[in-house]
C-alpha positions as MATLAB code, in Angstrom:
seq = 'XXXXXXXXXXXXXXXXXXXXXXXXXXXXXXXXXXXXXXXXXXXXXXXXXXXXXXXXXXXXXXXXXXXXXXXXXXXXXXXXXXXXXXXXXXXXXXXXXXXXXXXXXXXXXXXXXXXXXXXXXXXXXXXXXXXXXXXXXXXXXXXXXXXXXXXXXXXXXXXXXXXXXXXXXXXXXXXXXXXXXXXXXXXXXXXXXXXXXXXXXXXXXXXXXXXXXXXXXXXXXXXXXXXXXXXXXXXXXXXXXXXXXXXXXXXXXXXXXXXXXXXXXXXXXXXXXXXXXXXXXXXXXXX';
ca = [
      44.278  123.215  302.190;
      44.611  123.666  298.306;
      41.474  125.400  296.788;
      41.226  121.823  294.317;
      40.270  120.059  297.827;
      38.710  122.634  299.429;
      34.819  122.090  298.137;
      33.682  125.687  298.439;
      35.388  126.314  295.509;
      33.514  124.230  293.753;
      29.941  123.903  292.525;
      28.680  120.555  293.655;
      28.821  119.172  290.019;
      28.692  115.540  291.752;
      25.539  116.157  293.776;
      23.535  117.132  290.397;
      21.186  114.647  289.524;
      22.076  115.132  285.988;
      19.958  112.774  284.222;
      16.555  115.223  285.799;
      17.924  118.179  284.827;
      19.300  116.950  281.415;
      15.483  115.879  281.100;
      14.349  119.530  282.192;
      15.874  121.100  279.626;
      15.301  118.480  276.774;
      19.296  118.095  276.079;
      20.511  114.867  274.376;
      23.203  115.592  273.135;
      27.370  114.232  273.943;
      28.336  114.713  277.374;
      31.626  116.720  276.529;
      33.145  119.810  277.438;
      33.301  120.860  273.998;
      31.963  124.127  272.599;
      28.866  122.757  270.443;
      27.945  120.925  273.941;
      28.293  124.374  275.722;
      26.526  126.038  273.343;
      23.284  123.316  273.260;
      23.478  123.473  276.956;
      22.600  127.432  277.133;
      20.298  127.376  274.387;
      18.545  124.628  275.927;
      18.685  125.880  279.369;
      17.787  129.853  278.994;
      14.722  128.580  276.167;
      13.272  125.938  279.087;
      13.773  127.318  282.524;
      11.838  131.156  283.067;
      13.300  133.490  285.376;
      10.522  134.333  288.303;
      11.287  135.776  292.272;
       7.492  134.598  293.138;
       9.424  133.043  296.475;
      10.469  136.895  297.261;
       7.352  138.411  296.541;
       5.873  136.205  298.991;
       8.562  136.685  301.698;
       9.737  133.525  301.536;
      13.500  132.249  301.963;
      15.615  131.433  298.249;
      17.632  129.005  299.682;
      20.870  128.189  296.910;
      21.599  124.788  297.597;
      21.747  122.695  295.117;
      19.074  120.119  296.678;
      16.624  122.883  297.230;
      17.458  124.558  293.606;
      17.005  120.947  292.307;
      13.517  120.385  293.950;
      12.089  124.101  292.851;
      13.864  124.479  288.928;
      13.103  120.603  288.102;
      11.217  118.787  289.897;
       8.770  121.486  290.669;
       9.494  123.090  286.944;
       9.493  126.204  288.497;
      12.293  128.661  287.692;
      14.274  131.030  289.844;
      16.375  134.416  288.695;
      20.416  134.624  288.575;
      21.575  133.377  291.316;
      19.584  130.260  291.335;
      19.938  129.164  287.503;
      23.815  130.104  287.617;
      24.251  127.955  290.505;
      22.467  125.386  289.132;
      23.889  125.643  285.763;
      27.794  125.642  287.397;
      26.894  122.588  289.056;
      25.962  120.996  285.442;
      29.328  122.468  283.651;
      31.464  121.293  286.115;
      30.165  117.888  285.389;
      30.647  117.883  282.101;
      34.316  118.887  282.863;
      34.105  122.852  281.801;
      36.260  125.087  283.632;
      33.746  127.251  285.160;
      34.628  130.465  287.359;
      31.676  132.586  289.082;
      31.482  136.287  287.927;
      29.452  139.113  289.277;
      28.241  142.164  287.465;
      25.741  145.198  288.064;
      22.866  145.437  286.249;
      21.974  148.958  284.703;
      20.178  149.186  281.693;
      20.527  152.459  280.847;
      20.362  154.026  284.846;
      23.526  155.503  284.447;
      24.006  155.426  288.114;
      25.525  153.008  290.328;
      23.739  149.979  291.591;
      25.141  147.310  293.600;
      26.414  143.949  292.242;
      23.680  141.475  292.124;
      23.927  139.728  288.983;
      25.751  136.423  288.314;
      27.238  134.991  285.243;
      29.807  132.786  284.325;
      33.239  132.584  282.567;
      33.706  129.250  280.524;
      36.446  127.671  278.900;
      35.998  124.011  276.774;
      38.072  121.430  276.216;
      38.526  122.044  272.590;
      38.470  126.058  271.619;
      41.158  128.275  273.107;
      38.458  131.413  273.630;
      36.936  132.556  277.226;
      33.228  132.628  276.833;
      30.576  134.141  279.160;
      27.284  132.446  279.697;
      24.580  134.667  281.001;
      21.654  131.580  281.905;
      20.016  133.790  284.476;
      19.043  137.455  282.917;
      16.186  135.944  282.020;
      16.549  138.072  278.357;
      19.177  135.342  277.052;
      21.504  135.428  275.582;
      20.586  132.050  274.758;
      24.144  131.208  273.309;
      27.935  131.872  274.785;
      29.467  135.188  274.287;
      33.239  135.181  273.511;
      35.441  137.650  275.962;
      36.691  139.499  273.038;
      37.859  143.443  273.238;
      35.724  145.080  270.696;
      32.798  147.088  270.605;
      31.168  145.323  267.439;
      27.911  144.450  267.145;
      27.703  140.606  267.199;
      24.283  138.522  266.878;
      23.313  135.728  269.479;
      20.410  134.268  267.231;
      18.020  137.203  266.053;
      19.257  139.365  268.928;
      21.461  141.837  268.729;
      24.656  142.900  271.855;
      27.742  144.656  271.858;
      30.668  143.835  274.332;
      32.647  146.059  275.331;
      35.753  146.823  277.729;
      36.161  149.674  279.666;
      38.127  151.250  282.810;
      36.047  152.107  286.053;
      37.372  154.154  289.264;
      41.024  153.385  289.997;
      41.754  152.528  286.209;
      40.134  149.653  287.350;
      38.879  146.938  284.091;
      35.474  146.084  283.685;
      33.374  144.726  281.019;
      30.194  146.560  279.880;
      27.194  144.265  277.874;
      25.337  146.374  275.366;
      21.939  145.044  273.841;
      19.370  146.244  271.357;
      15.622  146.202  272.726;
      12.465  148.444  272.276;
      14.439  151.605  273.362;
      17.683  150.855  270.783;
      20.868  150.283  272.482;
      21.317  150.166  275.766;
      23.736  149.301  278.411;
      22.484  145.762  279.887;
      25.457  145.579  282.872;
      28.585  145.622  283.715;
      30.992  142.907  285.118;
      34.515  142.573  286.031;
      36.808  139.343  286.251;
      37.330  139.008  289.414;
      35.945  135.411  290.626;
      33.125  134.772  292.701;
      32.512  131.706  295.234;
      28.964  130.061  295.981;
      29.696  131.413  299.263;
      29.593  135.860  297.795;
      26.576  134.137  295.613;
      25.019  133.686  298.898;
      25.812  137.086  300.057;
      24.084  138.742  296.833;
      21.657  136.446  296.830;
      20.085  137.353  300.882;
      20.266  141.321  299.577;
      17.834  140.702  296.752;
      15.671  138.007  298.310;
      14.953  139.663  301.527;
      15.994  143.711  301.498;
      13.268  146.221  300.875;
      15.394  148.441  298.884;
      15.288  145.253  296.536;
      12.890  145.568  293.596;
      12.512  141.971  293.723;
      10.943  142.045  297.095;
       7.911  144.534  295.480;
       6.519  142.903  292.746;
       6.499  139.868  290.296;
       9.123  140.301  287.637;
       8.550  136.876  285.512;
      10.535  136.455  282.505;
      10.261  133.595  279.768;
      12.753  134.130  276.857;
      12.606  132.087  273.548;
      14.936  132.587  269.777;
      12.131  135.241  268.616;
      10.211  136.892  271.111;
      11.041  138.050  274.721;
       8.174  137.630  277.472;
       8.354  139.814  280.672;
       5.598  140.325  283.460;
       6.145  143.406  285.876;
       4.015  143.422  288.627;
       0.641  143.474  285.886;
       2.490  144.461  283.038;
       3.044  141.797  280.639;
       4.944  142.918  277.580;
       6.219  141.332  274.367;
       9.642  142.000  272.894;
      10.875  140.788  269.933;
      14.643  141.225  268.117;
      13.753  143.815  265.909;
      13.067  146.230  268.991;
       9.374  146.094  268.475;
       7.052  145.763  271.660;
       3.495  145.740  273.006;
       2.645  145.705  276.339;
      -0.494  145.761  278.504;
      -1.979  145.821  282.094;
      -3.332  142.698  283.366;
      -5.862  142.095  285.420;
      -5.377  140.269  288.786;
      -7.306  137.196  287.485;
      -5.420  137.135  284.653;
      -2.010  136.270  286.693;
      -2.208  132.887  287.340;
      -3.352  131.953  283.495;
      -0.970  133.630  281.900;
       1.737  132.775  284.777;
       1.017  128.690  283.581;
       0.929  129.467  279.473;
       2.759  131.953  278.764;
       6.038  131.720  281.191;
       5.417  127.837  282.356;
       4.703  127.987  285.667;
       2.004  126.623  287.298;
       1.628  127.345  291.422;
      -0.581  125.791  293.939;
      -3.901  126.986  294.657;
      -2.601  127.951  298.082;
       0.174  130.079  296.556;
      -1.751  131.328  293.899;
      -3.986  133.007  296.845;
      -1.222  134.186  298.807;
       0.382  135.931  295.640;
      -2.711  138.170  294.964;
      -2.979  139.338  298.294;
       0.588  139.989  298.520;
       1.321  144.025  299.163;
       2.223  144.440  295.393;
      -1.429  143.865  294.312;
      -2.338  147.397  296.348;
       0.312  149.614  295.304;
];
């Protein structure tokens, strides 16, 4: 079978209901592969869904279907981390008629060791600009605009914010692509990524690691993120800091009755009483 009729190489574009999620994200603009489209799409997108693994932290399955992704990112207006927001936002590309190949990359800001590969992103082309562009929806840090796939180690501004791309050769000469950005500790190394392509179905395989394994840190604790054009919200476990492009912070410890308020106005997301009660007894809370 040829991969163009073989549906798991695809992203499901025609089981979107794209007239909720267009709605979700408050786009109303042409419905064109074209760059300006591409680039209102990711704005839109990383500025109205936040990134959150509550369903993790409670133990629960993070199913990546689109139905299921559908129900929890818009009709729920919840929001999910990489794996769900890439999916969804493939599905959404492909309908517009982008080319749209699944990449994976490891996150490492700043570790300097090796972690395994359990962030997805996306390599775009348009209908009417010749460049490769990578669109990063689910970091939950922006970029809230396309990057070009361009060799050079040049600082470049997405907005306010500040990144670096640059390539580089791992074990085996091998190519791979490292993200630089500037936050409250200067530059750092955000991941890496290579170009080989990636299927829903190793999306699923990434995905089970870091919804279910303990050795997953989002298994342990809340890590919510809400990004916007000037300032950068993040909770960790009780820790709710502030970041802003300049690399200027402030961060505090919350109290556990001060999770669900500033869960519903600072990051969007409002959770049932029920779940609300199971999240502050979860085994993070004691730790």
């Amino acid at each position: 079978m040829p991969k163009s009729a073989d549906e798991a190489y695809r992203w499901n574009g025609a089981q979107l209901d794209l007239e909720l999620y267009l709605r979700r994200i408050g786009y109303t603009g042409p419905r064109t592969p074209t760059l300006a489209a591409l680039r209102a799409l990711v704005g839109a997108h990383t500025t109205s869904i936040p990134f959150e693994n509550l369903e993790a932290v409670l133990g629960r399955p993070v199913p990546l279907d689109l139905e299921t992704l559908q129900d929890k990112l818009l009709r729920q207006r919840r929001g999910g981390y990489c794996y769900e927001n890439v999916t969804v936002f493939a599905a959404v590309l492909e309908r517009f008629g982008f080319g749209v190949t699944g990449l994976s990359g490891r996150v490492t800001m700043g570790s300097g060791g090796l972690r395994p590969a359990t962030h997805a992103l996306l390599r775009v082309t348009t209908g009417d600009d010749d460049r490769v562009w990578l669109v990063d929806v689910g970091f939950g840090a922006g970029p809230a605009e396309p990057y070009a796939l361009v060799d050079s180690p040049a600082e470049f501004r997405l907005g306010e914010w500040r990144f670096r791309l640059a390539r580089e050769y791992g074990e085996l000469e091998t190519e791979q692509w490292v993200l630089h950005q500037f936050a409250k500790d200067g530059w750092v190394d955000r991941y890496t990524f290579t170009l080989a392509p990636q299927y829903r179905v190793d999306y699923e395989v990434g995905n089970h690691f870091v919804a279910t394994s303990p050795r997953s840190p989002f298994t342990r604790r809340p890590f919510v993120q809400r990004f916007h054009p000037d300032v950068h919200h993040i909770l960790d476990g009780r820790t709710l800091t502030t970041e802003h492009p300049d690399g200027s912070s402030r961060s505090r410890e919350l109290d556990l009755v001060e999770i669900p308020e500033t869960l519903a106005k600072v990051f969007d997301i409002e959770l049932p009483d029920a779940d609300i009660a199971a999240l502050l007894r979860a085994p993070w809370t004691v730790n």
